[in-house]
C-alpha positions as CSV (number, residue, x, y, z in Angstrom):
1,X,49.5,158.5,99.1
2,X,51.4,155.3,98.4
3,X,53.5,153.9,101.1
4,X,56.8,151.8,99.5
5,X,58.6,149.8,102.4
6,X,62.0,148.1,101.8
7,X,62.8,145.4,104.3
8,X,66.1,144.7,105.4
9,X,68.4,145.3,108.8
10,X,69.6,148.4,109.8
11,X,73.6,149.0,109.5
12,X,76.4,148.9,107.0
13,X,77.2,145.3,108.6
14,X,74.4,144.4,106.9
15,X,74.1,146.7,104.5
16,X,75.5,144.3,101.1
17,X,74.0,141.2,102.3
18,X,71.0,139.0,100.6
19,X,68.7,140.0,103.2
20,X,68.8,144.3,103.0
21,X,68.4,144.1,99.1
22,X,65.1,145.2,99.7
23,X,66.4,148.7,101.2
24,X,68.7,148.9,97.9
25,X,65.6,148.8,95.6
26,X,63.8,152.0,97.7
27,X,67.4,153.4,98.1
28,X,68.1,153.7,94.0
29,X,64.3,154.4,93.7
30,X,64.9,157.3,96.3
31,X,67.9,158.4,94.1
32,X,66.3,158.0,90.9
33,X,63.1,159.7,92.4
34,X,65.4,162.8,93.7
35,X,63.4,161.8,97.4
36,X,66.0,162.4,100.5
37,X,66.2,159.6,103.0
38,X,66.1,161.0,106.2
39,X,65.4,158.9,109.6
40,X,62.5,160.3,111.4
41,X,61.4,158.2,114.2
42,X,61.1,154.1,113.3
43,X,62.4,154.6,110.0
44,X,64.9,156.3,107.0
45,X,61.9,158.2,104.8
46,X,61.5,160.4,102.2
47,X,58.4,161.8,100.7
48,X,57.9,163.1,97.0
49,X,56.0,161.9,94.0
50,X,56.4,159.4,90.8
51,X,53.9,160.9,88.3
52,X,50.5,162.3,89.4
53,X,51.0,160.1,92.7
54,X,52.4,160.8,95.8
55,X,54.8,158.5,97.6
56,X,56.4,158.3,100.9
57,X,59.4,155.8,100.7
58,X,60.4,153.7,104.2
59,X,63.2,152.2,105.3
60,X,62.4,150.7,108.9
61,X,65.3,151.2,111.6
62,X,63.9,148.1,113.5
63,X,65.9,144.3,112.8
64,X,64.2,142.4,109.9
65,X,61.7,140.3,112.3
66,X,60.8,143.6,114.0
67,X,59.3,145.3,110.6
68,X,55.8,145.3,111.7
69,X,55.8,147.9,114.5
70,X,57.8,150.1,112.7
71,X,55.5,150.4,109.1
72,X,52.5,150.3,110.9
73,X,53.4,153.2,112.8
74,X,54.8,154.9,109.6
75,X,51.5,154.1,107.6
76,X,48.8,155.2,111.2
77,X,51.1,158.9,110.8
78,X,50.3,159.0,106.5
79,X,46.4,158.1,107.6
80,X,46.7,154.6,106.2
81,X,44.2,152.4,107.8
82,X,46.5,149.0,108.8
83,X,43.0,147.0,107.2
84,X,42.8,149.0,103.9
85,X,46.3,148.6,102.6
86,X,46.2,146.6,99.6
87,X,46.1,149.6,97.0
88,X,48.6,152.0,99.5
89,X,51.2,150.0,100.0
90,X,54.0,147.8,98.2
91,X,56.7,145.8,100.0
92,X,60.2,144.9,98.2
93,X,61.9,142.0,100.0
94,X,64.4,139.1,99.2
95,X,62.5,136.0,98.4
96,X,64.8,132.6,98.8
97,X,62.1,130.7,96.4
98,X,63.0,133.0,93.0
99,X,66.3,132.4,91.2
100,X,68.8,134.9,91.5
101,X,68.4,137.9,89.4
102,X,64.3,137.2,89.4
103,X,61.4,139.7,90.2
104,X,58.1,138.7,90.6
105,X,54.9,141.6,91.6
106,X,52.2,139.9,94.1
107,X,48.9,141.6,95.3
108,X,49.0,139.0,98.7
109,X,49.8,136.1,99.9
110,X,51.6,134.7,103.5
111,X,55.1,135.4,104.5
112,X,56.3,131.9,102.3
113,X,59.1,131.8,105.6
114,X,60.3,135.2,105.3
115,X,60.2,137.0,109.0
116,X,59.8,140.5,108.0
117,X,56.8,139.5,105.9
118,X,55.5,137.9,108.9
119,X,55.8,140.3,111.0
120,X,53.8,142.5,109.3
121,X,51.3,140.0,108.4
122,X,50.8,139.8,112.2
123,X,51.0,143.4,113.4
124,X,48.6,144.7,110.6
125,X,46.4,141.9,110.7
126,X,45.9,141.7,106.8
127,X,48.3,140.1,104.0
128,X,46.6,142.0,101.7
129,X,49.4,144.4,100.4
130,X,51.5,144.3,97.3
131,X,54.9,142.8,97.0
132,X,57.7,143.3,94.8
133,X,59.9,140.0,95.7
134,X,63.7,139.5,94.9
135,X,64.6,136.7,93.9
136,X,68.4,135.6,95.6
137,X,68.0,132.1,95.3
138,X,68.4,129.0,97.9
139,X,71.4,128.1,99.7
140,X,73.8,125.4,99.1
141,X,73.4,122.2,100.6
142,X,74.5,122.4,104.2
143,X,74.5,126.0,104.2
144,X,71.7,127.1,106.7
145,X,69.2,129.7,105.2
146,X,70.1,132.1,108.3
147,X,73.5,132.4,107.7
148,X,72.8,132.8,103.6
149,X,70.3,135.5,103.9
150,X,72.8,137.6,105.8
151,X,75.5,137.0,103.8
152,X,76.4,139.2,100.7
153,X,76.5,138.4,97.3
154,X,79.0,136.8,95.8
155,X,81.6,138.5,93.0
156,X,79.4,136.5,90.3
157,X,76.6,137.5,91.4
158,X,76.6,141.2,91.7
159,X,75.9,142.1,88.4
160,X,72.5,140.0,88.5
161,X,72.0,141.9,91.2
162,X,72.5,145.1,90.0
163,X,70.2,144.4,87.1
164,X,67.5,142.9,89.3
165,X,67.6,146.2,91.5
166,X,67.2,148.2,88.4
167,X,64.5,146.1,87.0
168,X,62.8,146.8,90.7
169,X,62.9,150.3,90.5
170,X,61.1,150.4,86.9
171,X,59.0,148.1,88.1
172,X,58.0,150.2,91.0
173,X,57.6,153.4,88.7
174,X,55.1,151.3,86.3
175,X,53.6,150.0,89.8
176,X,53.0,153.8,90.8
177,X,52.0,154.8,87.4
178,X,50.0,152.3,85.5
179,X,48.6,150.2,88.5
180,X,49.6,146.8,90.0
181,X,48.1,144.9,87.1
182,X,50.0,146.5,84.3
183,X,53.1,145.8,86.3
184,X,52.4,142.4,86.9
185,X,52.0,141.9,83.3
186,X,55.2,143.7,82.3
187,X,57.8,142.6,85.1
188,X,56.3,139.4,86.0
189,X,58.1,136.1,84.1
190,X,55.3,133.5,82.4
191,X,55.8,130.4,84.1
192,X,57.1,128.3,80.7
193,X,59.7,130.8,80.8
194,X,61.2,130.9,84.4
195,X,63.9,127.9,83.3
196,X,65.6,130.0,80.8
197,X,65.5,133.3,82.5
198,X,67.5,135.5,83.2
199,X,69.2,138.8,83.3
């Protein structure tokens, strides 16, 4: 079984904004998938399978900073050990340190100032889980990364977006698949490139 977890806040307030494209990425994965949402307890989720390997997708009900609780309680009920997560389970979460419209597949690494990553840092004791980060860029001087996080794209934006959500959800399939190194390889940008990248 491999556990995918989008982060975001729970709402339609929130539902378009920088921080909840996360839950977009498992949405159009669940869509594309044919895997109903449904909430049970701490979170929307859907179980099904990508290939030979099954998946149960998660959306946590609980605010961004809250994450923690809720996925570890998701992954004790799938028989995931909250120490041996690194090869069942794969977050997808906004990073503010990748350009707009860029993806990038890690296997650990801290929360980098994200909240929801550090909340589940903390609660499962371990960092060691994949990622699939989102890259929606920094804010504009004077704009405080709070308030940018939870607002939504812009009209120019949204197709970037778009293409970076779909990119995700490959990504994800290839992830599920082929293994975390083959989708490294294949979604991950080479360094010399990231200045002229983009989607």
């Amino acid at each position: 079984m491999h556990l995918i977890v989008g982060l975001g806040n729970p709402g339609d307030r929130y539902a378009r904004t920088r921080h909840n494209v996360g839950y977009r990425v498992v949405e159009r994965a669940a869509a594309r998938w044919a895997i109903p949402l449904t909430p049970i307890g701490v979170a929307r989720q859907g179980r099904g399978a990508v290939g030979q390997t099954d998946v149960t997708l998660a959306l946590p009900l609980a605010w961004m900073n809250q994450s923690g609780p809720a996925v570890k309680a998701v992954a004790e009920v799938l028989g995931l050990p909250a120490g041996q997560l690194s090869d069942s389970m794969t977050v997808v979460h906004d990073d503010l340190d990748l350009p707009l419209g860029r993806l990038r597949i890690k296997r650990r690494g801290g929360p980098g100032g994200h909240n929801g990553i550090l909340s589940l840092i903390t609660t499962l004791d371990t960092d060691e889980f994949c990622r699939v980060k989102l890259g929606v860029g920094r804010p504009p001087v004077g704009v405080d990364a709070a308030d940018y996080v939870l607002a939504p794209f812009g009209a120019e934006e949204v197709s970037h977006v778009d293409a970076m959500i779909e990119q995700a959800v490959l990504a994800l399939e290839c992830l599920l698949t082929d293994g975390v190194a083959a989708a490294m390889n294949r979604f991950n940008v080479r360094e010399k490139e990231d200045d002229s990248f983009e989607l």
